[in-house]
C-alpha positions in Angstrom: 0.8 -14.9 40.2 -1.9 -16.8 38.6 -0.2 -17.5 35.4 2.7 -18.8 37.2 0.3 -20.8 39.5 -1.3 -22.4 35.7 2.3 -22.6 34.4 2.8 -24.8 37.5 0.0 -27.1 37.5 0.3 -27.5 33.7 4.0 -28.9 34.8 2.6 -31.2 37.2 2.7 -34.8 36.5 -1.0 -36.0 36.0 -2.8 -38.5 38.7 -4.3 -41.8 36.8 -7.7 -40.8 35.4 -7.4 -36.9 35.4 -7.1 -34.3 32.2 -5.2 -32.0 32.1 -4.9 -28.8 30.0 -2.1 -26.8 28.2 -1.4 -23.5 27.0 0.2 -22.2 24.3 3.6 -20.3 24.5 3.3 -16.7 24.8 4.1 -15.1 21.4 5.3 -11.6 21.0 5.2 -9.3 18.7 7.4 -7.6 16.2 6.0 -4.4 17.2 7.7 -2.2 19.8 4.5 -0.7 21.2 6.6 2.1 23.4 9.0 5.0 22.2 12.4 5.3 22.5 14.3 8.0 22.0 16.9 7.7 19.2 18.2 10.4 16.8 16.3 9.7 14.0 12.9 9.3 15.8 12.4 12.2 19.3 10.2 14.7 19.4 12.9 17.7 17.8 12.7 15.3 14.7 11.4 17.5 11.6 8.2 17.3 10.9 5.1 20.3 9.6 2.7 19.0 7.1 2.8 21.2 4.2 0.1 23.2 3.2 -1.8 20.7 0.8 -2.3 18.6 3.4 -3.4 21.2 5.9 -6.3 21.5 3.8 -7.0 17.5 2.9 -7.0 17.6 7.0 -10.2 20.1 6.8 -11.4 18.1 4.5 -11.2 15.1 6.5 -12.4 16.9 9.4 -15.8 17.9 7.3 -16.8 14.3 7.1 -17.4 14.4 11.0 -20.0 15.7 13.3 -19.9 19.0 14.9 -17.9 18.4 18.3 -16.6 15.0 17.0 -14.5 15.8 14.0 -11.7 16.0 15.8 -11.3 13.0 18.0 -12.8 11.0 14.2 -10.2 12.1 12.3 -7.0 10.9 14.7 -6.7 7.6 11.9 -6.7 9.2 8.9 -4.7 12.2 9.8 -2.3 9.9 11.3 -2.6 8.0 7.8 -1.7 11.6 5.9 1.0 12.5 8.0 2.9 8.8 7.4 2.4 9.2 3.6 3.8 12.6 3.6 6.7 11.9 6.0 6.7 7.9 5.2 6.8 6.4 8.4 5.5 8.1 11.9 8.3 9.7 13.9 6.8 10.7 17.3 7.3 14.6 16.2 4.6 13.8 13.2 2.8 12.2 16.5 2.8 15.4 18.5 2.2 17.5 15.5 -1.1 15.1 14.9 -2.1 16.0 18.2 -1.9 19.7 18.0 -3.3 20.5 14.4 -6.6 18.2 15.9 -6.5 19.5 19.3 -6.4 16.0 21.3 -3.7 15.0 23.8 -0.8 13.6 22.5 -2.0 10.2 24.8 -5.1 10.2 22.1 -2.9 9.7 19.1 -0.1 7.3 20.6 -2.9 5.2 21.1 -4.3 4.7 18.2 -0.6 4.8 16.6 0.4 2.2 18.9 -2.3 -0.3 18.1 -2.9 -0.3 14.6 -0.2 -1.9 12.2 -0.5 0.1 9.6 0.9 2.8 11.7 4.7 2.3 11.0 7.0 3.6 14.1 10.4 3.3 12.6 11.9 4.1 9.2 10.6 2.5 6.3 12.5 1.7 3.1 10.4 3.5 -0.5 8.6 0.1 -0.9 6.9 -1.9 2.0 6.8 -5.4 0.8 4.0 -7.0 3.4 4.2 -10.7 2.3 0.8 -12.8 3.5 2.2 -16.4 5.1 -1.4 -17.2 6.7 -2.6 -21.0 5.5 -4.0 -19.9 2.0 -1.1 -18.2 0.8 1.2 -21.0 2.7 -0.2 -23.7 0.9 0.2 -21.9 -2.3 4.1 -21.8 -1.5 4.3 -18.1 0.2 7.4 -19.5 1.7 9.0 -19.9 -2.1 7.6 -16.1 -2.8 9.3 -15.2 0.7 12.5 -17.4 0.3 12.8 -15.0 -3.3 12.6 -12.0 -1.5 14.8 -12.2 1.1 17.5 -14.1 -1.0 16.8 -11.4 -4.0 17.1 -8.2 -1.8 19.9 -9.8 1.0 17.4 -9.1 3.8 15.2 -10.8 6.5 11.5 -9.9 7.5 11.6 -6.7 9.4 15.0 -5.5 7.6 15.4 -2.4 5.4 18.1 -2.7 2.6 20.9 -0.9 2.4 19.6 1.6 -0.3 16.3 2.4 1.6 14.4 0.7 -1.0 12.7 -2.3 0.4 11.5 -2.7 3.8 10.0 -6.2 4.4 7.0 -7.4 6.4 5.6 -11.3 7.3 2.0 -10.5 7.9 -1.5 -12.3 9.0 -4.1 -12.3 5.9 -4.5 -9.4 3.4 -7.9 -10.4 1.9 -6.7 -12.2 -1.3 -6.9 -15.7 -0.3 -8.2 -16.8 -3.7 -5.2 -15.3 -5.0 -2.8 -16.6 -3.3 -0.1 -16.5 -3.2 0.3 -12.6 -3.1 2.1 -9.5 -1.4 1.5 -5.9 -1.0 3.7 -3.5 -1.8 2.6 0.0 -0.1 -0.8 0.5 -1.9 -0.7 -2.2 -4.5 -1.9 -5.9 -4.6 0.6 -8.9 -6.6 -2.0 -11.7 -6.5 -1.3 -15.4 -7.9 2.3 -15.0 -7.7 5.0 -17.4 -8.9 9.0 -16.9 -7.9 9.7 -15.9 -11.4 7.0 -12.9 -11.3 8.2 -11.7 -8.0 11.9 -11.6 -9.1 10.5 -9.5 -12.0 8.3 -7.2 -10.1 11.6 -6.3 -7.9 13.8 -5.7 -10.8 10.9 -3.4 -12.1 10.5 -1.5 -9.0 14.6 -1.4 -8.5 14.7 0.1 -11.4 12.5 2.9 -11.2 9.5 1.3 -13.1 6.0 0.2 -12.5 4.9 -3.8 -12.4 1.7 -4.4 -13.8 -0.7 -4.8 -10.3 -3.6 -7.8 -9.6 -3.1 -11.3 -10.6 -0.6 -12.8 -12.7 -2.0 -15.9 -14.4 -4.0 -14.1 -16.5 -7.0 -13.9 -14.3 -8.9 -10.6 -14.7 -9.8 -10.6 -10.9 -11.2 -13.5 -8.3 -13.4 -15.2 -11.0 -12.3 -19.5 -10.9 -9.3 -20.5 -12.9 -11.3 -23.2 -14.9 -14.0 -20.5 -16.1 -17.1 -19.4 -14.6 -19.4 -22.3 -12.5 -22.3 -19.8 -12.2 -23.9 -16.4 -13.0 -22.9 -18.0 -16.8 -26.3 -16.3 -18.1 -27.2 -12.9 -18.7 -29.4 -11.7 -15.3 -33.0 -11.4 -15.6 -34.7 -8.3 -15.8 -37.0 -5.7 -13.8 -40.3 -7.9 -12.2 -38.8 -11.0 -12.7 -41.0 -13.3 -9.9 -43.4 -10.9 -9.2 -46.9 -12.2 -9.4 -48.3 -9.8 -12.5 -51.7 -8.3 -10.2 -49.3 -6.7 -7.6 
């Protein structure tokens, strides 16, 4: 009721003298934050984590207080069992649940609201492409336009092989590399088209691309040289009066 009643008023014509307001459009997301049943994702969908992880999930579950461990370690259980399985059916959900004694509730919860937490299949390689101003301005949309023309496929599409699954996301934390994508657990920083058409062709064919920037910059440091911390640091006591 009352956002129809702003939606109204924000319609209104405005009387001589009077401000008005506006709101932006609702915006949804890519996400479907509910399950539904389908034959590759219900709860008889195979699922047991094998017995290496079994025992990384004590492990994880040591880092926790006494009476807390369990309800701590939902996230990065929940982490294991989607790098073992490679996506989270809601079998790998359930089965979250009972090796940490929580109710189910307590881990689609978590599952639903974090993005990380990937609901449907995935291809072998998640390509999350950054398109937030930084990486924008650095022409993203080239390094994006690549992709999808390269691998026949749109954001939030899986090829036909089940190797690339790709993702538009918000900022990954690079912005003075931009631009740059992430590809499951690696970083692709200061990117030009010609270095992402060669870092698919690497991965398509069974190789390894080399990880971090690609302009010959070691890490974050400024592309002209260094501006400051050019001198060796002073030592121990440096500013100390000498009687204290």
């Amino acid at each position: 009721m009352a956002s129809s009643a702003v939606r109204q008023l924000v319609r209104q014509p405005l009387a001589v003298g009077v401000r008005g307001f506006r709101c932006s459009g609702v915006q949804h997301s890519d996400k479907l934050f509910v399950h539904r049943e389908s034959s590759e994702n219900n709860k008889n969908t195979p699922f047991e984590f094998t017995a290496e992880n079994l025992k990384r999930i004590e492990t994880i579950k040591a880092n926790y207080p006494k009476g807390h461990e369990n309800a701590a370690s939902i996230i990065p259980v929940l982490d294991l069992a989607q790098r073992q399985h490679g996506w989270l059916p809601i079998s790998a959900m359930n089965k979250v649940a009972e090796v940490l004694s929580v109710a189910p509730m307590r881990i689609y919860e978590v599952a639903t609201f974090y993005t990380m937490f990937n609901r449907e299949p995935m291809g072998k390689f998640h390509i999350q492409i950054c398109t937030t101003t930084p990486c924008m301005l650095c022409n993203s949309t080239g390094i994006l336009d690549t992709i999808k023309s390269k691998l026949g496929i749109k954001v939030g599409e899986t090829t036909s092989d089940g190797l690339f699954t790709l993702s538009e996301v918000e900022c990954l934390g690079a912005c003075v590399n931009a631009p740059m994508v992430q590809i499951n657990d690696d970083y692709y920083e200061d990117l030009a088209v010609s270095d992402m058409e060669e870092i698919l062709d690497t991965l398509t064919k069974g190789g390894k691309p080399k990880t971090g920037p690609r302009n010959g910059r070691h890490a974050a440091e400024p592309l002209k040289g260094m501006t400051s911390l050019t001198e060796p640091p002073y030592g121990p006591g440096f500013g100390v009066r000498s009687d204290l």
